[in-house]
VOTOR-857408 format. One record per residue: z, y, x of N, C-alpha, C in turn. Coordinates in steps of 0.2 Angstrom, whole numbers, plus 5000, padded with zeros to 4 digits. Example, Ala and Ser with C-alpha at 12.3 -4.5 7.8 and 13.67 -1.06 7.14 Angstrom:
<rs>
503949725066503949785062503949845066
503549895064503649955068503950005064
</rs>
This chain:
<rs>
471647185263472147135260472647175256
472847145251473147185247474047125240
474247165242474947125240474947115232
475047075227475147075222475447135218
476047165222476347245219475947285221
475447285226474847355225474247345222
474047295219473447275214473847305209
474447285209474847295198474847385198
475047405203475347485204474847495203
474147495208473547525207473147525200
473347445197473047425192473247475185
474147495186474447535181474147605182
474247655187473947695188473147715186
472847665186472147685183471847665178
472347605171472347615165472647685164
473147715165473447765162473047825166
472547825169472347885171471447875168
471447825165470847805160471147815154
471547835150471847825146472047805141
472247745144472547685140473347695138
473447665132474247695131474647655134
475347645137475547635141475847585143
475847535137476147465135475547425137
475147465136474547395135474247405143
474347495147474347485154474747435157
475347435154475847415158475447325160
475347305154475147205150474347205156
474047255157473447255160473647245169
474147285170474247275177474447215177
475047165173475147125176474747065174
474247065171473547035171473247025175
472947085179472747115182473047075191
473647085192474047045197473946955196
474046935190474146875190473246855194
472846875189472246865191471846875199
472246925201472046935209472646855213
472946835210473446785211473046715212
472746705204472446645203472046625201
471246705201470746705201470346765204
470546725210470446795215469546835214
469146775214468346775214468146805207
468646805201468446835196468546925196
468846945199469247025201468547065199
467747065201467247115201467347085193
467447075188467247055181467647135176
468247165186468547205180468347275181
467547295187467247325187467047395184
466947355177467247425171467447395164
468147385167468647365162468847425159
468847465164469147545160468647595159
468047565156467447635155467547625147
467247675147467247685138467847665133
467647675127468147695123468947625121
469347645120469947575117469947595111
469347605109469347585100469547505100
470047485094469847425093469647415086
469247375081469247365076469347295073
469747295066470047225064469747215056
469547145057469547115052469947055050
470147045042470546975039470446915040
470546875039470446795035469846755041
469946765047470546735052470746845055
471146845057471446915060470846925064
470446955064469846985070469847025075
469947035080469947085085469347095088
468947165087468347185092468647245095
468447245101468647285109468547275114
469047325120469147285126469647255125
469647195131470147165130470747185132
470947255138471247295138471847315132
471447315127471747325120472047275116
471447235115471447165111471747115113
471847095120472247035122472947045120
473447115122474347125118474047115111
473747155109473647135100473747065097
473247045099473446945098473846915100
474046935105474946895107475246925104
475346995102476047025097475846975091
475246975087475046955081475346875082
475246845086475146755085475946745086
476346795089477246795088477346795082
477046835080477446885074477246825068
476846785070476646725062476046715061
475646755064474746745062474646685065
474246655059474146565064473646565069
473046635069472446615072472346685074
472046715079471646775081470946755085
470646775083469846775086469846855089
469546855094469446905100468546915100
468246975097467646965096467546975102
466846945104466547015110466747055114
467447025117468047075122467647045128
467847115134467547095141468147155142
468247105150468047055153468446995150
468046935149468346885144468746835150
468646845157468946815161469546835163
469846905162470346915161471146885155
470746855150471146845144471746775147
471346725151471846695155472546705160
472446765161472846795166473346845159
473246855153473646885148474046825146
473646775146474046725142474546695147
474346695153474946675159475546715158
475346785156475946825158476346815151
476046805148476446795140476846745142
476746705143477146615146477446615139
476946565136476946555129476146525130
476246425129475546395129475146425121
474546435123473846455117473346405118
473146405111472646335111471946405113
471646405117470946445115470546385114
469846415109469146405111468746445110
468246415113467646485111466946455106
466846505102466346505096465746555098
465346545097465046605096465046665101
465246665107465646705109466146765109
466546705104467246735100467746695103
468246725105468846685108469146655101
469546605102469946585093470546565098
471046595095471746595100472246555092
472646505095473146465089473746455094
474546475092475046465096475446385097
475546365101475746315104476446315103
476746275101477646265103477946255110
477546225114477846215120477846315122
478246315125478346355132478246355138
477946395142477146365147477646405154
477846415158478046435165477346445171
477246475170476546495175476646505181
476246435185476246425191475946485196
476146535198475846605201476046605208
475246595213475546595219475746645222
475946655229476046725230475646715237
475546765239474846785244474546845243
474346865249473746945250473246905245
472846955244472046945242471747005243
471246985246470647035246470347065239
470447115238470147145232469447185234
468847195231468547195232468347275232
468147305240467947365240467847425233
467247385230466947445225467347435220
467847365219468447385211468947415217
469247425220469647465222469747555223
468847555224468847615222468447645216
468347595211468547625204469447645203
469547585204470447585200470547655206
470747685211470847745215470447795210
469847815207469647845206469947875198
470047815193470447825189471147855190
471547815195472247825197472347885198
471647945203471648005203472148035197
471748015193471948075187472348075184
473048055187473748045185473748085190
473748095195473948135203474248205200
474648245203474648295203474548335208
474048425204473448435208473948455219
473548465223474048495228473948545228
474348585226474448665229475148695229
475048765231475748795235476148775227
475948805219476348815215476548755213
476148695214476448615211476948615215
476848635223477348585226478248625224
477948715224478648775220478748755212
478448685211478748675203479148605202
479148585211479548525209479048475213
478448455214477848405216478148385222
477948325225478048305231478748305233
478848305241479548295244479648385244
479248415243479748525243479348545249
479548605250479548645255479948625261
480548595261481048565266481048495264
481048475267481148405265481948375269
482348415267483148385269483548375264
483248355258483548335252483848235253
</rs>
């Protein structure tokens, strides 16, 4: 069982130790919490949300996004603030996550899907996301992905990290 702050914290440490840049780490952890909040059963869909590349590529005349969604979902929410009246989301996975971006934006979007293209168009209302609070079980093998990833932000343990300042010292009377 796991508290919505150790889904988000696990969740940010293994974007950025996948190497994700650190905004769009930050936007996936609380996606990432929302979703362990209010689709709990969807959690294995982010199995390997963090494998391979965050290339993302874009096309005009509607704004196009193809990627992971990692990438792609702040992109279309910064775009559809900023004026753009439409963004389609090509072929982003996991497509189950995109709901939990839009919550945390709290700003209503119209989606549909095409083609299996998302088509995002902004709402005027302003949305208040109803986010329960409770443990949730996360599931075994995504937890230890997201740990494995998280690894690789750690700093290594040895005598010299710990003489360069790592961890609590050599004393710990500080």
């Amino acid at each position: 069982m796991r508290s919505r702050n150790e889904v988000e914290g696990m969740a940010l440490k293994a974007a950025r130790g996948a190497g994700v840049p650190l905004g769009h780490a930050e936007d996936f952890a609380r996606a990432v919490g929302i979703l362990a909040m209010c689709n709990p059963d969807a959690l294995p869909s982010l199995l390997n949300a963090l494998d391979g590349s965050f290339e993302v590529t874009t096309s005009e005349a509607p704004l196009t996004l193809t990627g992971p969604l990692i990438m792609c979902a702040p992109m279309a929410i910064d775009a559809l603030r900023a004026g753009e009246p439409e963004v389609v989301l090509a072929n982003v996975t996991p497509p189950e996550l995109l709901n939990a971006y839009l919550q945390n934006a709290a700003q209503d979007y119209d989606l549909h899907v095409k083609n299996d293209h998302r088509h995002l168009t902004r709402s005027a209302k302003v949305q208040t996301p109803d986010i329960p609070v409770r443990t949730v079980m996360v599931p075994h093998a995504l937890w230890q992905v997201l740990e494995s990833h998280a690894e690789k932000t750690y700093v290594p343990e040895t005598e010299s990290s710990r003489l360069a300042g790592a961890g609590a010292g050599l004393t710990d009377n500080d």
